[in-house]
N, C-alpha and C positions, 0 to 999 in steps of 0.2 A: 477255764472260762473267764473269771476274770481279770486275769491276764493280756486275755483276748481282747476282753472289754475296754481295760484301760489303751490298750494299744490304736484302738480303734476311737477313742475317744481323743487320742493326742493325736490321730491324724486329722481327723475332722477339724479341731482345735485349729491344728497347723494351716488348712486347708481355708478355713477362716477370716487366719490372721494374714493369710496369702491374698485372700481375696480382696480383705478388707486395705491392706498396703500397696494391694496393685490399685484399689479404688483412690487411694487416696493421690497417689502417686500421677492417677491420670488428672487427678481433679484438680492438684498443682499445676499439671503443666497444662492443663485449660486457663488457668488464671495467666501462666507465663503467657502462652500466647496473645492470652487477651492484653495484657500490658504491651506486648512489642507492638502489635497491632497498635494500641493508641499510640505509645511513644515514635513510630516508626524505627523501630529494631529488631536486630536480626535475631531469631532463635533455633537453635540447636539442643539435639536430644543425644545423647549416650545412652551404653549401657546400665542397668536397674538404674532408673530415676538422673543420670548424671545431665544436667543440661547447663548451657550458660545461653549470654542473652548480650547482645550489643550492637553498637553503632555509635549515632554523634546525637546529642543532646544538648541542646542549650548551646551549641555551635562548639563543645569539647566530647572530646573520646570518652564514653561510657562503656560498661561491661561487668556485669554480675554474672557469678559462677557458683553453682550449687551441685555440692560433694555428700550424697549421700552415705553409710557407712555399706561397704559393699565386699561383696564375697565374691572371687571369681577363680575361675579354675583353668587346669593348663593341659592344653591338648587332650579337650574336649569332655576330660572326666572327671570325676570327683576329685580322686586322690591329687592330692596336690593344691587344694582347693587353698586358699588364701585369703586371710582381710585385710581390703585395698582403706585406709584412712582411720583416724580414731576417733570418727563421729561424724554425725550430720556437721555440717558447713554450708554458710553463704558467706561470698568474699563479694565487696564491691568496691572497683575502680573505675578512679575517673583522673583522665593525662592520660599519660603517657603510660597504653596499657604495658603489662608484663608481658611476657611469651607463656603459654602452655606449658606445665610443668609435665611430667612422668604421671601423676595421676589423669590428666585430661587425655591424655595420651593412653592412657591402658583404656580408658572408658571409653575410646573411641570417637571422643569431640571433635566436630567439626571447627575450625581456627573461623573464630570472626575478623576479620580485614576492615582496619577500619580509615578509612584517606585522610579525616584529619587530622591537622598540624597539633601537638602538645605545646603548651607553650607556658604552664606553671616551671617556675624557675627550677633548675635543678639543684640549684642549691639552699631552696627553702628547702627546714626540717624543722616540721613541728611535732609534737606530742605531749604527752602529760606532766608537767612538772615535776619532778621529786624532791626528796627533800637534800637527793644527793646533789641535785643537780644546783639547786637555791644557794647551797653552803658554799660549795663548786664556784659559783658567780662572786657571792662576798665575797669568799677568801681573794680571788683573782682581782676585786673593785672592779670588773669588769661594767658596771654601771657607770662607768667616767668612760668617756671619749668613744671608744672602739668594743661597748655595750654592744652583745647578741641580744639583748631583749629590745621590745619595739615602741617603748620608750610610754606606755600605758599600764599602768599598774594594774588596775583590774583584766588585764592579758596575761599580765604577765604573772599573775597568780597561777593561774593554772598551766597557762604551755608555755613550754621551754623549748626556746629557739638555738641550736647549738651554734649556729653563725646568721653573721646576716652581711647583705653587699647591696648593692643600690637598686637591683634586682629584686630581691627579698623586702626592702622598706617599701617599692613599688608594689610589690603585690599585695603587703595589709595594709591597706585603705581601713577604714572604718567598719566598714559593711565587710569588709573579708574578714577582719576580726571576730566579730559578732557571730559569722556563721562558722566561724573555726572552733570558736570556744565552743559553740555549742557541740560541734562532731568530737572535740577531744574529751568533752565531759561524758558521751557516748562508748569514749574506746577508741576514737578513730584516730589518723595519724595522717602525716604528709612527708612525702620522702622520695629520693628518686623522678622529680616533675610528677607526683600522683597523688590524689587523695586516694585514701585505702579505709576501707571500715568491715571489719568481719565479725559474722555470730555463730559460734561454735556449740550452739544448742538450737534445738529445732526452735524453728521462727514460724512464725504464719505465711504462708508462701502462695497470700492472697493479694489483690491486685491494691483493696484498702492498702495495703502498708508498703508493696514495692513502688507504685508510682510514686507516695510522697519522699519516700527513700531518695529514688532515683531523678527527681527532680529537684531535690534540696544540693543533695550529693554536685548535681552537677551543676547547679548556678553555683556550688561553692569552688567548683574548677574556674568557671568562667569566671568568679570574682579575682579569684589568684591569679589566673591567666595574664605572664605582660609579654603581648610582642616586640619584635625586636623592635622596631619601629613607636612601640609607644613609649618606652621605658622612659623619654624626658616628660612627655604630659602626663603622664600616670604621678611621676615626684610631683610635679608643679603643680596637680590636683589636689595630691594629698597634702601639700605644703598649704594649702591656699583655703581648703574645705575641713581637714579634720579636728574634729571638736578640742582634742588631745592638743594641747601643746608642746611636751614634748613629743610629739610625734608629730607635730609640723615641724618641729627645727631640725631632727631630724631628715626629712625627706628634703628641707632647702638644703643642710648641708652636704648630701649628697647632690643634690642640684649644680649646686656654686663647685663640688669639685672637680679640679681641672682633667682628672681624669674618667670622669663621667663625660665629657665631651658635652655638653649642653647646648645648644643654638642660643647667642650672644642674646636674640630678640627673647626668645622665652625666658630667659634668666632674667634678665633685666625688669617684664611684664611682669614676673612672678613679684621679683623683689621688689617691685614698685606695690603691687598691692599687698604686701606686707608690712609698710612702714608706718601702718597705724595698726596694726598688730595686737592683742592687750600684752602679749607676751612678751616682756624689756627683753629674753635672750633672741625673740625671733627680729624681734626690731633692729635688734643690733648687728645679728648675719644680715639681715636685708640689706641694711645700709650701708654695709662694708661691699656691694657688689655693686651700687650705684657713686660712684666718683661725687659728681656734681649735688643729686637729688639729695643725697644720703648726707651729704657734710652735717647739716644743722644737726639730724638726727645723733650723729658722733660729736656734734661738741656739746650737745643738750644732757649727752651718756656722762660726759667727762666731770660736770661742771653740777651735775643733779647729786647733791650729796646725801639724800637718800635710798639711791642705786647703791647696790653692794660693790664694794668696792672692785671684785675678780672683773666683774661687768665693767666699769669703767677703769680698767688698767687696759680690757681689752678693745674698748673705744679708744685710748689714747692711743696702742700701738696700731688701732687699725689708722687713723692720723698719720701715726710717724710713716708707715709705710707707702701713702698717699703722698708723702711731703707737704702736708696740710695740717701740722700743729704749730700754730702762730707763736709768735715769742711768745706774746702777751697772755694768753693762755698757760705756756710752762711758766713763764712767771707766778701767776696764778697761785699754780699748783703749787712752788715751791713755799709760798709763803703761808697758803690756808689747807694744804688737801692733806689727804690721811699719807702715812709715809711710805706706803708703797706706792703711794701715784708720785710723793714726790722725788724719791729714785728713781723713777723711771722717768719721770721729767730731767733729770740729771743726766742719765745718761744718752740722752739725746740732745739735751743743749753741748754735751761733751761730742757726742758725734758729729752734730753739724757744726761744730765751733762757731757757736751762739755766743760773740764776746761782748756783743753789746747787754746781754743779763749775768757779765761775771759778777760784779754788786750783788746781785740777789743771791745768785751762786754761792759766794764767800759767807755771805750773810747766815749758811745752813749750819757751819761751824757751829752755829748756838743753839741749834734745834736738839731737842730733848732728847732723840732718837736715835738711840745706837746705829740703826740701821742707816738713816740720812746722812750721821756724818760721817761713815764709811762711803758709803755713795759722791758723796763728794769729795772726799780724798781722792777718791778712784777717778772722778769725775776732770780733777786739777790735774791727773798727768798728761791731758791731751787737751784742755781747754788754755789756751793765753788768757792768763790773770794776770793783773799788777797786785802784788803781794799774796799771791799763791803759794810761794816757799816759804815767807811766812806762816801763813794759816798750818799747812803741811808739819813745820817743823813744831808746832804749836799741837797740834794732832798727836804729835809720836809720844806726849803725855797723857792719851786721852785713858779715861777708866775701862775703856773695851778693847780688848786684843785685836779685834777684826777691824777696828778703826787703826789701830797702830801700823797692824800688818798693810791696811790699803795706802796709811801716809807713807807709810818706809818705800813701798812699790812705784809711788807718783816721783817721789823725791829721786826715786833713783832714776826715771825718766828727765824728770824736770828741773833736780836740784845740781848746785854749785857747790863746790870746796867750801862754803858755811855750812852746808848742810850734813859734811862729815861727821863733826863733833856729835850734835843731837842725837847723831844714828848710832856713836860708839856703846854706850849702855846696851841696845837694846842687841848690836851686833853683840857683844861680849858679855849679855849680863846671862844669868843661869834662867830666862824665863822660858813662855814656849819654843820649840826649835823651830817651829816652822819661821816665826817671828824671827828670831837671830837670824836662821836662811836667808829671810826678805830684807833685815839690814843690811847683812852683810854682804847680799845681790847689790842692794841700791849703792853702796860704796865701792861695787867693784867696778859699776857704769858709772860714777862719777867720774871714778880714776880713768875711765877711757876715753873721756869727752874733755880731759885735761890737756894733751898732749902737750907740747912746751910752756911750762909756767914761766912765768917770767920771771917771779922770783922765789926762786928756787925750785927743788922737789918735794912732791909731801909721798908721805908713806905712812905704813902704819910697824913702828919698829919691831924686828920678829930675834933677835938676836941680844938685849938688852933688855935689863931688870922691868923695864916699864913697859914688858911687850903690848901692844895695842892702845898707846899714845900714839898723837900725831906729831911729825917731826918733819922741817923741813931737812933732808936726808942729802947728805954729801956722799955717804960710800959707793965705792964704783959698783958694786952690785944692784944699783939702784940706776936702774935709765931714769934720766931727766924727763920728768915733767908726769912722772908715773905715781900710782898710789898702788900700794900693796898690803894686803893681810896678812896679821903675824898665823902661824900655821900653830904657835903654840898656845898648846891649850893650859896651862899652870900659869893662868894672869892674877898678877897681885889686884885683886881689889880697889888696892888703894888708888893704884896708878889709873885705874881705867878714866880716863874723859882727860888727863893732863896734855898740854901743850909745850913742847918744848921746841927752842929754834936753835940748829947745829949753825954756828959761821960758816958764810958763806967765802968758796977761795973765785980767784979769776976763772973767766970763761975762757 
């Protein structure tokens, strides 16, 4: 009997729990109803509880799906019976839905069709930051130039962007940030053209919490959303409106690149209303797109010696490339600016052979800076100076290697059979080898821009106790008018830099 009892009490039980879960179960999909009904979407029912729900919202593809945990059985009877999922589920997308997986499909889902267009980029991917992924970014410095992150630090705290293309800077606007952060702080992610957000524990699955879900969810599609057709006014928006500085320079220099294709008028209107900017690096791309407007802005960059320096190196070269950096100006520079502006003023008075400021040019020889009077060494083998080869041979003593090695390299452009001697030390002495390589190049191009001396030949003796003195050379193994290095390397010391002249026979 009680046996009986208890059996009977765990059917009722049962019987109960059946009743009370089919209540509940209708009393969700009362509330689904009632949402599509407001939102205008489609709803669909499956077997025990399975239903999903969609259409276009906020003018993007919406579609929540909810996976009960279910038991279903095969060919009609128990045995065989099976559990279909490992829990309640609700999945919500918005893009570019997914297709019906094996579960919608056993539940017997009806497929929602929905007409329209996706248009969140495909290759925005965002999600939760990690800590693998932070360390990932430093180690790469991927924060310089070709940075995945969206140039906002309080963003970029939490979501990690694994790439990004002109595409992806166009669709975080400001306002698509804000609601990003908030769905990834939730759990949710963007991948594939979709926002995706799921909750794998029973949810309330009342109309209170799906409508504001489903309305946030999909203004946060429509904020991402860049059609093909908007992709230039979307950068030029966010270049011109968000608060974020870098993330206007960003979205301009996706703008301005030439392979974004940009309409000449919109670039231009952008980068006009950027040149009063607060931001000197946004001022500075603006003005590098306007030729004419932008000049004063580029010589104000150059000449503003409280600008950091990288900023005006790249004012000056946006100049050089314009053909609009006035002598008067690299003069300037050579005589007052910090020294890497004034190497780079160097080597552009060398490129356009600016000889009316060789004076100030020569004049760098006294400048403090290793770095300057390397620049000018380098500077002197393509520029015409009067007493270049001077300064040059003056140089091949200086206290920096990298100044010796650029004068040895000019001299052997520029220099004459004086300029052999100076070179022999550093060709023949035991210093760095690269250094000897660069003397003993520049002496091999002296020797080839000799061709008939007139009096006599010079060489560099390879056969005789003084190997690597200079000689003018009578032996017939010596063509007239040639200079040659000794090949042996056991040179006396003492001989090195002597000069001696063999008599000369008739020609």
């Amino acid at each position: 009997m009680p046996v009986l009892l208890v059996i009977v009490l765990l059917t009722v039980l049962a019987a109960v729990f059946a009743v009370a879960a089919e209540m509940r179960r209708q009393r969700a999909f009362g509330q689904w109803r009632a949402v599509a009904h407001e939102l205008g979407l489609k709803l669909t029912e499956g077997r025990q509880g399975a239903r999903s729900m969609g259409g276009v919202l906020n003018g993007v593809p919406v579609r929540v799906d909810f996976r009960p945990q279910m038991r279903m059985t095969r060919q009609g009877t128990d045995a065989g019976a099976e559990l279909i999922g490992d829990g309640e589920r609700t999945s919500f997308f918005v893009g570019r839905l997914p297709p019906y997986d094996d579960f919608a499909r056993r539940a017997r889902l009806e497929p929602i069709e929905v007409a329209a267009a996706a248009t969140i980029p495909e290759t925005l991917v965002a999600r939760e930051n990690t800590l693998v992924g932070s360390l990932s970014r430093f180690v790469e410095g991927r924060d310089q130039g070709g940075d995945p992150a969206s140039g906002d630090a309080h963003f970029d705290e939490l979501v990690e962007l694994p790439q990004r293309d002109a595409h992806v800077c166009a669709a975080l606007s400001f306002s698509a940030r804000q609601q990003l952060r908030s769905l990834i702080e939730q759990g949710g992610q963007v991948r594939q053209g979709r926002v995706e957000y799921e909750r794998r524990v029973p949810v309330p699955q009342d109309r209170a919490w799906l409508v504001p879900l489903l309305q946030s969810m999909s203004k946060l599609g429509q904020a991402l959303s860049v059609p093909p057709d908007a992709l230039h006014q979307r950068l030029a928006d966010n270049a011109t409106r968000d608060p974020v500085a870098a993330v206007r320079l960003r979205n301009l220099r996706f703008l301005s690149d030439p392979s974004t294709r940009t309409p000449a008028p919109l670039l231009a209107s952008t980068a006009r209303a950027l040149l009063s900017d607060v931001s000197a690096p946004v001022r500075l791309l603006a003005a590098r797109q306007l030729p004419a407007e932008g000049l004063p802005v580029l010589v104000g960059f150059v000449t503003n010696p409280r600008l950091g320096t990288e900023l005006r190196k790249e004012a000056l070269r946006a100049l050089d490339e314009q053909q609009r950096a006035e002598p008067a100006l690299l003069a300037q520079l050579l005589g007052s600016g910090p020294p890497e502006l004034a190497c780079h003023a160097l080597s552009i008075i060398a490129a356009r052979q600016l000889e009316g400021l060789s004076a100030a040019v020569l004049g760098c020889a006294r400048s403090e800076h290793a770095s300057v009077r390397a620049a000018l060494a380098a500077a002197l083998g393509s520029l015409p100076a009067a007493g270049a080869q001077g300064v040059l041979i003056q140089l091949l003593s200086d206290a920096s290697p990298v100044v010796q090695h650029a004068s040895a390299e000019s001299l052997g452009a520029i220099g004459s059979v004086a300029a052999v001697e100076p070179l022999l030390p550093l060709a023949e002495g035991l210093g760095r080898a690269q250094l000897r390589q660069a003397a003993r190049a520049a002496i091999g191009r002296i020797q080839s821009r000799l061709g008939e001396a007139e009096a006599g030949r010079l060489s560099l003796a390879d056969e005789r106790p003084l190997a690597g003195a200079v000689a003018l050379a009578d032996a017939p193994a010596v063509r007239v008018g040639e200079l040659s290095l000794a090949d042996d390397e056991a040179l006396s010391s003492a001989s090195e830099g002597l000069v001696s002249r063999s008599p000369r026979t008739g020609q």
